[in-house]
N, C-alpha and C positions, 0 to 999 in steps of 0.2 A: 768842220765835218758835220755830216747831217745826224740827227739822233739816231737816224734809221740804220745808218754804217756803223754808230758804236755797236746797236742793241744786235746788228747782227754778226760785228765781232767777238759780242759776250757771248753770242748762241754759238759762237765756234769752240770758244773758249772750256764754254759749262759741256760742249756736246764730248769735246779731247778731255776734259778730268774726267767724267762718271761714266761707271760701265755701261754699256750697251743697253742690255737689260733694263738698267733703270729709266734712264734715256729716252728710247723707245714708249717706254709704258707712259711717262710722262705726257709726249707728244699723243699719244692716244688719246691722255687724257683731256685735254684740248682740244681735242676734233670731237668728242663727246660733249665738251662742253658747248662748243659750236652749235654742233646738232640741236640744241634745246632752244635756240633763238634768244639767249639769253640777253645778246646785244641788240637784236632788233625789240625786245619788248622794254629795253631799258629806259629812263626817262626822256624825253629827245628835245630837239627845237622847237621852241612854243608855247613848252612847261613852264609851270611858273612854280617849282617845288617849295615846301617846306622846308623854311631856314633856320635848324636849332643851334642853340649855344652851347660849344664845346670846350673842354680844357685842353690847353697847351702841357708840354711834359713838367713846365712846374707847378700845374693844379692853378692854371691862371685861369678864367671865362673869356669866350670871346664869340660873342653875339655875331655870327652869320647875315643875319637878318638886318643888322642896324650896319654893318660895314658894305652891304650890298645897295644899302641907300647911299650911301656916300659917294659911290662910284660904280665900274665897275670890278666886278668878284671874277679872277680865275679860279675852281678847283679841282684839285688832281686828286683822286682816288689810289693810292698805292696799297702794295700787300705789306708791305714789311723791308725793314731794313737786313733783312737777312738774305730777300731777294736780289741778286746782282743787278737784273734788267732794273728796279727799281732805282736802284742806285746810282745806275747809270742815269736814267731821268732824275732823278733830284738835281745831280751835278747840273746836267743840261739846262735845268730850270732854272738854277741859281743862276749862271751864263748869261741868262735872256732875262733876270730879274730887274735893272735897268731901265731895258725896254720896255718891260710890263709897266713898270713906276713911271716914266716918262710919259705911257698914255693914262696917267693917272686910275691905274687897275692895281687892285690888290690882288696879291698870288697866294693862295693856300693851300696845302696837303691837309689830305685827311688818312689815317691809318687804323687798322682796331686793335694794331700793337699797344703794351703798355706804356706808361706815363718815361719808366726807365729806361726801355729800349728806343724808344723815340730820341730820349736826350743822347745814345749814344752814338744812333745815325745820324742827327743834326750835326755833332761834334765830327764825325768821322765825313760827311759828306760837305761840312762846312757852309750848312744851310741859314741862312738871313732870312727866311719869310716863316711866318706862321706855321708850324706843324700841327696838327690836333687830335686827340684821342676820340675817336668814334667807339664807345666802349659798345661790346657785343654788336660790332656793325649795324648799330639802329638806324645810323643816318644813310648809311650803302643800304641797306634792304628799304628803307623809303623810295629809292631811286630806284628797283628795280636791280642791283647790283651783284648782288649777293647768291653765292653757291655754296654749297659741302667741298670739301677737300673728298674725292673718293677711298672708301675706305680702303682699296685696294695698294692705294700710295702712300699710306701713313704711317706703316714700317718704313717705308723707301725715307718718305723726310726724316722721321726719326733718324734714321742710321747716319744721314748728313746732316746732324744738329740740329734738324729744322721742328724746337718740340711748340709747336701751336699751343695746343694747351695753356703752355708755359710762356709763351712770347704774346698772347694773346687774352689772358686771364678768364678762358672759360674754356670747356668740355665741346665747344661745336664744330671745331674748325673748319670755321667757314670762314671765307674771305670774298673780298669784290673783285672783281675783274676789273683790270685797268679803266680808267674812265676819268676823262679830262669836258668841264664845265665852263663855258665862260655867261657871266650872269651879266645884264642890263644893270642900270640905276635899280628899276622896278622889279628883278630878281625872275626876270622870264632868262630862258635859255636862249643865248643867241648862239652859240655854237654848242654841239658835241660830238664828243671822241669815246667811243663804248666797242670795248673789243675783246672777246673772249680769249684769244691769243697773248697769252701775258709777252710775250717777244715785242710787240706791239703798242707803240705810245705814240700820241697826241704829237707833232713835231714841235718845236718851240716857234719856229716861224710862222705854221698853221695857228698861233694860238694870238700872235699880234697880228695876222693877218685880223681874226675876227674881232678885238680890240679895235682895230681903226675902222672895221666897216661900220661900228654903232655910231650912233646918231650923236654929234658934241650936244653936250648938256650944260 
C-alpha cells in the first residue's frame, strides 16, 4: 500500500473521531498555512544547507555534516509523535529502511519533541534509524520550515492532549511542516518534499527513486 492510501485512511479515521467543529478549523488552518508560500520559500534543490549536530533521545551527538560526507543523507522533518499522519510515516519509513541502506543512504528524523517523547515513539513505532531532537526547531527554521501553531487552535490541541509546550520544552509552539531531504555526498539537496498539508508526506518510493538517480561515488 502506497503511503498516500494510509495518510488518507488516517484523515478518515481523525475526520470520524473529532467533532466537526474542530475538524473544520483545523483544515482551515492548512489552507492558511498554504496561503503564506511557506513551501515554495522552503529550502529546495541545489541548497547546500547547514548541517548541525543533534542529540538522539539518549543525549547521544550525531554530526549531520560528517555522515552526509559518507554518503548519502535522507531527512524527514516530522511534528511529533503524538501526530497520527506522523506516525504513519515513520512506520513507512522503517518499511523502506533496507532499501535506503542497500543504496548505501543514511535515513534520519528530525523532531523538536523532547528527548522522552522521542524515545516513546521510537519504541511504539518500532523505529531502527536515527531520530533526533532539533531543540526549539533551530535546524527547521534554518530550512525555512517553521510556523506558529494558530492561536485560535491551541485550546482545540490542548483539549486532545496535544500540550506543545510540554511535548516540545518551550512557550512557542511552533512546528515544521512536513519536509523530507535527500543530501549528496557533498550535502547539496538532491531532492525535496516541502508541504504545508501535514496529510502529506514524501512517498518512500519517491525517496529511493532520488537515491538511485545520484551519481555512484
Amino acid at each position: 500500500m502506497l503511503l498516500h492510501d494510509e495518510l488518507t485512511a488516517t484523515a478518515e479515521k481523525v475526520r470520524a473521531a473529532l467533532p466537526p467543529p474542530i475538524f473544520d478549523a483545523i483544515e482551515r488552518s492548512v489552507a492558511d498555512l498554504r496561503d503564506t508560500g511557506i513551501a515554495q520559500g522552503a529550502t529546495g534543490v541545489g541548497a547546500r544547507p547547514a548541517l548541525p549536530t543533534l542529540n538522539d533521545a539518549d543525549g547521544h551527538p550525531f554530526d549531520l555534516a560528517a555522515q552526509a560526507a559518507k554518503g548519502p543523507l535522507v531527512l524527514v522533518f516530522y511534528r511529533g509523535g503524538w501526530c497520527p499522519y506522523c506516525d504513519v510515516t515513520l512506520r513507512a519509513l522503517q518499511a523502506a529502511l533496507r532499501e535506503v541502506r542497500e543504496l548505501s543512504a543514511q535515513l534520519v528524523a528530525v523532531t523538536p519533541e523532547q528527548p522522552e517523547r522521542i524515545e516513546e515513539t521510537v519504541g511504539r513505532a518500532g523505529v531502527a534509524f536515527p531520530v533526533l531532537h532539533d531543540s526549539g526547531n533551530a535546524f527547521a527554521q534554518s530550512l525555512g520550515l517553521v510556523f506558529s501553531l494558530p492561536e485560535s487552535l491551541r485550546p482545540q490541541y490542548a483539549a486532545l492532549g496535544i500540550d506543545l509546550p510540554a511535548f516540545n520544552g518551550d512557550a512557542t509552539f511552533s512546528l515544521p511542516v512536513p519536509a523530507t531531504y535527500v543530501l549528496d555526498r557533498d550535502g547539496t539537496v538532491a531532492y525535496a518534499f516541502v508541504d504545508a498539508d501535514f496529510k502529506r508526506r514524501a512517498e518512500p518510493a519517491a525517496i529511493l527513486a532520488a537515491l538511485r538517480s545520484l551519481p555512484r561515488q
